[in-house]
C-alpha positions as CSV (number, residue, x, y, z in Angstrom):
1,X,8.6,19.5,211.8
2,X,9.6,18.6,208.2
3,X,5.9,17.7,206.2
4,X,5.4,14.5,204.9
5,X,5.9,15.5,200.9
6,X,9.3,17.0,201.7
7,X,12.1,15.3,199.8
8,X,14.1,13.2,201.4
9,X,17.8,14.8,203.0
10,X,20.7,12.7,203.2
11,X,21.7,12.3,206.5
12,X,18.6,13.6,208.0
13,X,17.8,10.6,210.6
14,X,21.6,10.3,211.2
15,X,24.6,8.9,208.9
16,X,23.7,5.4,207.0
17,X,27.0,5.9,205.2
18,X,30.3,7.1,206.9
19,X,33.4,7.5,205.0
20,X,36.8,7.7,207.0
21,X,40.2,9.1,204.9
22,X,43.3,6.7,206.7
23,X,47.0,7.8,205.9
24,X,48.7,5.1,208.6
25,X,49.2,8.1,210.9
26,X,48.1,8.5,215.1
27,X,45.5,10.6,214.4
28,X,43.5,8.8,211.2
29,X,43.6,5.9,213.6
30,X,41.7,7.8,216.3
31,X,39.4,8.8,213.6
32,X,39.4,5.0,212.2
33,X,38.2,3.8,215.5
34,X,35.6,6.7,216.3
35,X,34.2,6.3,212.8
36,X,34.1,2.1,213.0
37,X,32.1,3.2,216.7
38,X,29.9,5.4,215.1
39,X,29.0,2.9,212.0
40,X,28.2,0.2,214.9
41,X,26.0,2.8,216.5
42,X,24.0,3.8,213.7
43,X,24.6,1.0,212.1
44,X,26.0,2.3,209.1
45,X,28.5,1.2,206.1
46,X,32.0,2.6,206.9
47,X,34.1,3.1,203.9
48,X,37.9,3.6,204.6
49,X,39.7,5.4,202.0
50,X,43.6,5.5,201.5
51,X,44.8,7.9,199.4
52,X,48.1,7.6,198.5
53,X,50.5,10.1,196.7
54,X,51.5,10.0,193.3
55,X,54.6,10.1,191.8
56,X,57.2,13.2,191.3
57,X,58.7,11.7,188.5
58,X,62.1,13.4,189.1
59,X,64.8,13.2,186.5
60,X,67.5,12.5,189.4
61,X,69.8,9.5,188.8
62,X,68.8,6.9,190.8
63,X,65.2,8.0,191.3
64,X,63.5,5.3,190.1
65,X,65.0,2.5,192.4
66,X,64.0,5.0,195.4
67,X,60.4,5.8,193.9
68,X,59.9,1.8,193.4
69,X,61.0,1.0,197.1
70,X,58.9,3.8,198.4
71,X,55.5,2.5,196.4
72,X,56.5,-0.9,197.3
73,X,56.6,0.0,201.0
74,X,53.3,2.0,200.5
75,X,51.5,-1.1,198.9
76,X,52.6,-3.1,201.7
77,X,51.1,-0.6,204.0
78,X,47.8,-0.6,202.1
79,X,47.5,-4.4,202.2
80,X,48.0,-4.2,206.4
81,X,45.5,-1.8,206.4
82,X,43.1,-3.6,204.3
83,X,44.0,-6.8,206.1
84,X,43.2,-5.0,209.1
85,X,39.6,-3.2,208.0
86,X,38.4,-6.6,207.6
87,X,39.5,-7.6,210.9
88,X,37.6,-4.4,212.5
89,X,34.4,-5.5,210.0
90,X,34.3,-8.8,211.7
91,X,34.9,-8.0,215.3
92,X,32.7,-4.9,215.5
93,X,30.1,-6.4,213.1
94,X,30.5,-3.1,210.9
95,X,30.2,-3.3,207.1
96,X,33.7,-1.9,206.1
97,X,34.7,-1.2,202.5
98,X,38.3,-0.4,202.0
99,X,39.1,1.6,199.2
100,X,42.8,2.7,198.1
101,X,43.3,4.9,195.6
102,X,46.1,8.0,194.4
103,X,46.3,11.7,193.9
104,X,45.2,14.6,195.5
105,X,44.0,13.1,199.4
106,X,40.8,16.3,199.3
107,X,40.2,15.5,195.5
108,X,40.2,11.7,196.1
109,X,38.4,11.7,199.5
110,X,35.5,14.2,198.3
111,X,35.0,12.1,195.0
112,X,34.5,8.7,196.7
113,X,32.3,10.6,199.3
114,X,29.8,11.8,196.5
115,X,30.2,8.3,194.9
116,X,29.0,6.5,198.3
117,X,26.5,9.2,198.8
118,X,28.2,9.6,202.4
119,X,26.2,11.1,205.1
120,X,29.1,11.9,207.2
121,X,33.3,12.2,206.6
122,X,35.8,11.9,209.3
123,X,39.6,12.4,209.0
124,X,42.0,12.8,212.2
125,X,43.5,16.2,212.7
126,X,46.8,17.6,211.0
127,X,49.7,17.0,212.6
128,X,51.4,18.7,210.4
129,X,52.5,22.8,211.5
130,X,52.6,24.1,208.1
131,X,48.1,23.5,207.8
132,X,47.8,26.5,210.4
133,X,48.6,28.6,207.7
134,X,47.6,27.2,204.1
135,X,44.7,24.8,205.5
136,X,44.6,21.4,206.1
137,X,42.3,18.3,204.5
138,X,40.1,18.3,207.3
139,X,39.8,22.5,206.7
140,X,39.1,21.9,203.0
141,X,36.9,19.4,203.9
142,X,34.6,21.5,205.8
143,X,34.7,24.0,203.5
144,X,33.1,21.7,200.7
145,X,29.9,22.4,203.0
146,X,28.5,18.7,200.9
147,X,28.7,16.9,204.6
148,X,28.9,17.0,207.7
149,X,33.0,16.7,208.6
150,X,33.7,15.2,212.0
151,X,37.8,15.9,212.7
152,X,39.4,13.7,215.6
153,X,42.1,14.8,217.2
């Protein structure tokens, strides 16, 4: 039994702060939804994060037109999911923050986590065969060891 001088822990009487990393695939959905159920639960803020890739920057003719039709189809994404997350904060009563960002989705994801001061991170499972052998987000996750990493297949 912890004594009453001890400092406080986060996440010690459950998560008051749940961030969940979204990519538009089957499996961040899952771990959309599980996350929004657990924030109703405990009654916790639910952050989404999107973390979107940055450019290559190739020198190959014809590049750019391709690079601006891909970041235009990826902003359109962002403002569906967005439109969306507010959607989910009003039906479920859940206080949702959506939060879209670019780089490196484990750099990204863990930086906003500390920022929130999360108590909990969920990301959906790796579809993706190529993880099994160099590690996946939700692997480099877990190995932060800074909180507790719930993965949803």
């Amino acid at each position: 039994m912890p004594s009453e001088n001890a400092p406080f822990e986060l996440g010690s009487d459950g998560p008051s702060s749940i961030l969940v990393g979204v990519d538009g695939s089957t499996t961040s959905v899952r771990a959309a939804w599980y996350a929004t159920g657990l924030a109703r639960r405990q009654k916790a803020r639910l952050t989404v994060v999107y973390v979107g890739s940055l450019a290559a920057g190739l020198a190959v003719p014809g590049a750019a037109g391709v690079e601006a039709a891909r970041r235009e189809a990826e902003d359109e994404a962002v403002a569906d999911m967005r439109r969306r997350a507010e959607e989910f904060s009003a039906e479920m009563g859940v206080a949702i923050t959506f939060v879209a960002t670019r780089g490196d989705p484990f750099s990204e994801l863990a930086r906003i986590a500390e920022e929130i001061r999360a108590d909990a991170v969920v990301v959906g499972a790796s579809a993706h065969v190529g993880h099994r052998f160099v590690g996946s987000l939700a692997v480099r996750l877990v190995k932060a060891v800074r909180w507790p990493v719930t993965v949803v297949p």
